[in-house]
C-alpha positions as CSV (number, residue, x, y, z in Angstrom):
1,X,-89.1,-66.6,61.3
2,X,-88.1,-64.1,59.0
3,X,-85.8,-64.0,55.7
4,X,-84.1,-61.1,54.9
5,X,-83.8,-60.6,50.9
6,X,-80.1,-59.3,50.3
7,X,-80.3,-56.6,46.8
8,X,-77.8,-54.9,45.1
9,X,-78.1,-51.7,43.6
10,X,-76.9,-51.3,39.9
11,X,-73.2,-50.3,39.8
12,X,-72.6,-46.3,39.9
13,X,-70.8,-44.5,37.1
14,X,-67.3,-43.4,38.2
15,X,-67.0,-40.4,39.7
16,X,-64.7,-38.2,38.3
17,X,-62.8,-38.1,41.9
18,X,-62.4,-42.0,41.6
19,X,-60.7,-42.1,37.9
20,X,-57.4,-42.8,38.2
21,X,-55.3,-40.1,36.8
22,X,-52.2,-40.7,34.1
23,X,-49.3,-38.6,35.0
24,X,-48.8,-36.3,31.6
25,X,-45.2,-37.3,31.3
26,X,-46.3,-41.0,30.8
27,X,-49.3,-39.5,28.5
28,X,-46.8,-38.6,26.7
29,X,-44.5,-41.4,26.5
30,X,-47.9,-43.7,25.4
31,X,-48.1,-41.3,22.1
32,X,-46.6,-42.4,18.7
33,X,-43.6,-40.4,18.1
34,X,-43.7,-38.4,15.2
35,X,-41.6,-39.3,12.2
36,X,-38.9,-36.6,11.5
37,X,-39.3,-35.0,8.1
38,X,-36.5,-36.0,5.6
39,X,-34.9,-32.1,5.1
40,X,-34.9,-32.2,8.6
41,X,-32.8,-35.4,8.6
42,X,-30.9,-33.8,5.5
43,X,-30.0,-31.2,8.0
44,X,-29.2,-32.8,11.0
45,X,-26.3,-35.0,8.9
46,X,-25.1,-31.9,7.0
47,X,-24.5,-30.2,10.6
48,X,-22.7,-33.1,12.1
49,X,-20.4,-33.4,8.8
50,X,-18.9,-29.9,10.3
51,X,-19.3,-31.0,14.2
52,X,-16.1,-32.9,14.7
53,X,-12.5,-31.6,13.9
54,X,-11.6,-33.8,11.4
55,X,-14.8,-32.9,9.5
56,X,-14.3,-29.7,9.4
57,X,-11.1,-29.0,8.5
58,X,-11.9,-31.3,5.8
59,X,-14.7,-29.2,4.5
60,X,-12.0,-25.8,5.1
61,X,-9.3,-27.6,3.2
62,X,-12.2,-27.7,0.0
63,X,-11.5,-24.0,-0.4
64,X,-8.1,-23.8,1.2
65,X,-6.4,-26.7,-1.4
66,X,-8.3,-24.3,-4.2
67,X,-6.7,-21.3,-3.4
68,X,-3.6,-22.9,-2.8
69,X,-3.5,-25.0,-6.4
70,X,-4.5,-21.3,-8.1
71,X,-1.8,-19.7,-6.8
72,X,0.6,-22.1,-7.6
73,X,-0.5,-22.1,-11.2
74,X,-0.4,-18.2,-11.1
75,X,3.0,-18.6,-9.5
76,X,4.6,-21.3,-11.6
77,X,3.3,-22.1,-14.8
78,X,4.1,-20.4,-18.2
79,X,2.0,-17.6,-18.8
80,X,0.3,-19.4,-22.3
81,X,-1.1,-21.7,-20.0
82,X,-2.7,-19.3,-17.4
83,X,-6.0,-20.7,-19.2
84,X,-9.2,-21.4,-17.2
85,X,-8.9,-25.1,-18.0
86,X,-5.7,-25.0,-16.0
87,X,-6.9,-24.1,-12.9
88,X,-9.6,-26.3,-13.4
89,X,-7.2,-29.2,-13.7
90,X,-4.6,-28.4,-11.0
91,X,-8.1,-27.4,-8.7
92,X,-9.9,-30.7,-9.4
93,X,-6.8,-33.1,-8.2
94,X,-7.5,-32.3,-5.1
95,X,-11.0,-32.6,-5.1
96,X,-10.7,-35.6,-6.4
97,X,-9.2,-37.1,-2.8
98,X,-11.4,-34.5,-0.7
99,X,-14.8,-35.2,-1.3
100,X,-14.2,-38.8,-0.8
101,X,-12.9,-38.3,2.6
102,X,-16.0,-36.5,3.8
103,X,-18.2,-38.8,2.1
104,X,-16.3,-41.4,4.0
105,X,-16.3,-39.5,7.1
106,X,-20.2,-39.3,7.5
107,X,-20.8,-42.9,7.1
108,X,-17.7,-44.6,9.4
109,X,-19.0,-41.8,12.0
110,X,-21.6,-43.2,13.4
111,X,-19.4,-46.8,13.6
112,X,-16.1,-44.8,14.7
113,X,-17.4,-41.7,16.9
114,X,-20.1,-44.2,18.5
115,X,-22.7,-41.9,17.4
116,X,-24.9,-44.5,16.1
117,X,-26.7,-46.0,19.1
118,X,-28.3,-42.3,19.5
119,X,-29.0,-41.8,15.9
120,X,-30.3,-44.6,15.3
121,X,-32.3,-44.9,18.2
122,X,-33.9,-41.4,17.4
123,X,-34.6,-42.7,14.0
124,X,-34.9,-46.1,13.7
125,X,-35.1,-46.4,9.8
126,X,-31.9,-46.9,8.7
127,X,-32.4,-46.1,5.7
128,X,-34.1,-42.4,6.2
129,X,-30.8,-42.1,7.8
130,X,-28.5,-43.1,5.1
131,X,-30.0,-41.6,2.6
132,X,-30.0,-38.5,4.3
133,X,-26.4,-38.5,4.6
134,X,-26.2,-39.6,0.9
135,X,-28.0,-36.2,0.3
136,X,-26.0,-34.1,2.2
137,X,-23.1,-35.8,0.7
138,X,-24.4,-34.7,-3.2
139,X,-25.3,-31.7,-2.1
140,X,-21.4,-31.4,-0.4
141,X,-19.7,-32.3,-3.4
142,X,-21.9,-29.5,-5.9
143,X,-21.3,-26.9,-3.8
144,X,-17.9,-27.3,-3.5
145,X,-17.0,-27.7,-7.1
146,X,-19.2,-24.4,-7.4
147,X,-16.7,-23.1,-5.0
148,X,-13.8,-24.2,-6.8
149,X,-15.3,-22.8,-10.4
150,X,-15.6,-19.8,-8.5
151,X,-11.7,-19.8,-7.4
152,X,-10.7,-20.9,-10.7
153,X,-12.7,-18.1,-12.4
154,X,-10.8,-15.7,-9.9
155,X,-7.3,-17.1,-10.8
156,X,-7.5,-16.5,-14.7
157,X,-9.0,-12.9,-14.3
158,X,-5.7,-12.4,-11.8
159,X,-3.7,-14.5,-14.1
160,X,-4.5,-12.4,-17.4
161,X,-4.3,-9.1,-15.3
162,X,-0.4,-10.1,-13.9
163,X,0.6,-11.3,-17.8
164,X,-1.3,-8.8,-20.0
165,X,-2.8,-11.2,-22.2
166,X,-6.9,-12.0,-22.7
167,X,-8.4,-14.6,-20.0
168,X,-9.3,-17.9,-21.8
169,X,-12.4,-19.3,-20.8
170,X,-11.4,-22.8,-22.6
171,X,-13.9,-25.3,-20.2
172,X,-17.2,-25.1,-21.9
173,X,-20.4,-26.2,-19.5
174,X,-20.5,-29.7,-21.3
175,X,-17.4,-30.2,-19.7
176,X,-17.6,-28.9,-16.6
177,X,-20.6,-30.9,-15.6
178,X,-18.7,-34.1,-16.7
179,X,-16.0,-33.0,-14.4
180,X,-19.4,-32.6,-11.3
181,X,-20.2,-35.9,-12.5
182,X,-17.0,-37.5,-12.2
183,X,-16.8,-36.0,-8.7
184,X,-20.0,-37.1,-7.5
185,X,-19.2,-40.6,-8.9
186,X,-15.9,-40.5,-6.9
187,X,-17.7,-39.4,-3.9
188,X,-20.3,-42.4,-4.7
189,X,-17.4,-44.6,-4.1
190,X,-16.3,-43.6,-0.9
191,X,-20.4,-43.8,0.5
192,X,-20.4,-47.6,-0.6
193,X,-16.8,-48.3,1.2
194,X,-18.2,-46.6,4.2
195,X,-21.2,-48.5,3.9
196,X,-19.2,-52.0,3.4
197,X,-16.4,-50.7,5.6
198,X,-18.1,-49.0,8.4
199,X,-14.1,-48.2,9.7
200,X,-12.9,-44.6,8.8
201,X,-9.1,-46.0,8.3
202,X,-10.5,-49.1,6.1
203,X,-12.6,-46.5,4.0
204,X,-9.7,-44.3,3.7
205,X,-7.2,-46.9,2.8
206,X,-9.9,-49.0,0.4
207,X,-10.4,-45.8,-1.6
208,X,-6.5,-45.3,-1.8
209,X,-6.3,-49.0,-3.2
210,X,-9.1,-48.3,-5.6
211,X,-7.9,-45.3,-7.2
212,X,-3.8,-45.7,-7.5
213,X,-3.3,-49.4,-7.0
214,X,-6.0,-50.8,-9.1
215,X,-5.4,-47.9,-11.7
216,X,-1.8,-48.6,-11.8
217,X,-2.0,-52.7,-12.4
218,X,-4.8,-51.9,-14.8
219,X,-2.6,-49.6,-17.0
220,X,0.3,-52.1,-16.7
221,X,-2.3,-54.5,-18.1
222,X,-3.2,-52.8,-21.3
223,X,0.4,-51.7,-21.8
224,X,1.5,-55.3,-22.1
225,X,-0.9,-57.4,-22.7
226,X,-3.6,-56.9,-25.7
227,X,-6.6,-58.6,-24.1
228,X,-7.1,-56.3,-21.5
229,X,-7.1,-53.6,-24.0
230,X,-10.1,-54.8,-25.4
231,X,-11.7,-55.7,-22.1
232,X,-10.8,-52.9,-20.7
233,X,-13.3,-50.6,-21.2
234,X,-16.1,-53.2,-20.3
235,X,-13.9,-54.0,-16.7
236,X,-12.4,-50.6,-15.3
237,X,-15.2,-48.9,-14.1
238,X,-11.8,-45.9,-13.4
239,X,-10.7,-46.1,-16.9
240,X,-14.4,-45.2,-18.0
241,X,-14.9,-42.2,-14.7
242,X,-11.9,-40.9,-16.3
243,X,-13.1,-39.7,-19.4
244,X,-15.6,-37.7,-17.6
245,X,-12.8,-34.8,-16.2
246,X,-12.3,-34.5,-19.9
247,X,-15.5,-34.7,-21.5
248,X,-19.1,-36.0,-21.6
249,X,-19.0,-39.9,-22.7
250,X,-20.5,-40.5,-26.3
251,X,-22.2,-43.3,-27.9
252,X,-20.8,-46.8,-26.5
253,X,-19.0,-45.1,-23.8
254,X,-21.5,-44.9,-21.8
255,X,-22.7,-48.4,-21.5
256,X,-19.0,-49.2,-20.9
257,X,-19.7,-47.0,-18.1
258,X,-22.7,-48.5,-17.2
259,X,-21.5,-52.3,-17.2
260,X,-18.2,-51.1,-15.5
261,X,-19.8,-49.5,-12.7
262,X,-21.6,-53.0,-11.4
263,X,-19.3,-54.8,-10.1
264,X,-17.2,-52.4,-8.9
265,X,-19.8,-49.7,-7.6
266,X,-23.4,-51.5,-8.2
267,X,-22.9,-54.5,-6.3
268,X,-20.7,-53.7,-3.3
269,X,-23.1,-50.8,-2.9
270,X,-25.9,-53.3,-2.3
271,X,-23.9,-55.3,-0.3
272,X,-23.1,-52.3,2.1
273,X,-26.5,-51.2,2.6
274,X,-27.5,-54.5,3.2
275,X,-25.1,-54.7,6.1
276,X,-26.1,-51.4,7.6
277,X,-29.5,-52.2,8.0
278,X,-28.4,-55.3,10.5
279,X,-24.9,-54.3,11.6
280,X,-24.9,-54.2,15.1
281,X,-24.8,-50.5,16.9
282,X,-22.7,-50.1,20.1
């Protein structure tokens, strides 16, 4: 009778021709995805702020409403006022509504235009993404009031050459960055109602409430009743954004600004971006 001892040999390395092979495309998909630089993102929301119609027609009218508000003032006003700080005025009223609108525009976009799910799926940091659009929204608003000095610069050398008298340069550079100021605070506004809002007609609309409704019942205030006088320049964050398009703020003036600007600005700001980062994207 014999036994028969049963051995196992140690296991064998692989063979090269045994390893199973990863298709590249899924290599691929198993790597980290890299993060997208923030100029890049800058970019990307400064493009799609010209993409749609409504966009860019917005960004045309910028220079279009410029020309158009020089001429009239070439074409209508006395010639003693044919002053650079004219133009400036009759240029910056439209501004004023404009660059809110586009501000506006790129937030409620991504809600409205159903843009988001992409956007955010490509970038998943909300907030890389707002902020980008917050930059491209600054760097909007300086340009074009560069453009409109530019227009308005153009209309008093025309001015002076159609009346014979000297070009008055009568807006100092104090003064002209309080009026960039202004604008990029106005422009502030309409990013934390698209933010809040996320709705392109509820932006729109809000900001028109803001600016003539709540302006008008605050100067009815003051006009009739002398409390709000004195609480006035502590509560109307617009009273205080309009001493800006006439001057820099001085002294107090600027903590009135300051104190104004939370509730009406600071807060809802807060609140918006809060909102954003867990609103649901369809």
């Amino acid at each position: 009778m014999s036994t028969t001892t049963a051995t196992t040999s140690p296991a064998s390395p692989a063979s090269p021709a045994s390893t199973p092979r990863i298709p590249a495309a899924a290599a691929r998909r198993t790597e980290p995805l890299t993060r997208p630089p923030f100029s890049r993102l800058v970019l990307v929301e400064l493009r799609k702020m010209f993409d749609t119609r409504a966009g860019f027609w917005l960004m045309a009218s910028v220079g279009i409403l410029a020309v158009v508000a020089t001429g009239a003032v070439i074409a209508f006003a006395p010639d003693e006022v044919l002053t650079f700080g004219t133009f400036a005025t009759a240029i910056g009223v439209p501004m004023t509504v404009l660059l809110p609108m586009i501000t506006i525009l790129s937030i409620t976009s991504e809600w409205s235009q159903r843009s988001g799910l992409g956007t955010f799926t490509m970038v998943p940091h909300r907030g890389r993404v707002i902020a980008a659009k917050a930059v491209g929204s600054v760097l909007i608003g300086v340009v074009s009031m560069f453009v409109a000095l530019g227009v308005g610069a153009l209309g008093t050398l025309v001015g002076s050459l159609l009346t014979g008298l000297d070009p008055v340069w009568d807006v100092t550079v104090g003064q002209f960055t309080a009026i960039v100021g202004a604008n990029l605070i106005n422009m502030a506004i309409g990013f934390m109602l698209g933010v809040l809002t996320r709705s392109s007609a509820a932006g729109i609309v809000g900001y028109f409430v803001y600016s003539f409704v709540f302006t008008t019942v605050s100067e009815m205030l003051a006009a009739f009743q002398d409390w709000w006088v004195d609480a006035r320049p502590w509560a109307d964050f617009q009273y205080n954004q309009g001493i800006l398009f006439e001057r820099l703020p001085e002294g107090q003036e600027w903590l009135h600004l300051a104190v104004s600007s939370l509730p009406w600005l600071v807060l809802p700001l807060a609140l918006g971006l809060w909102l954003v980062s867990r609103a649901e994207v369809k």
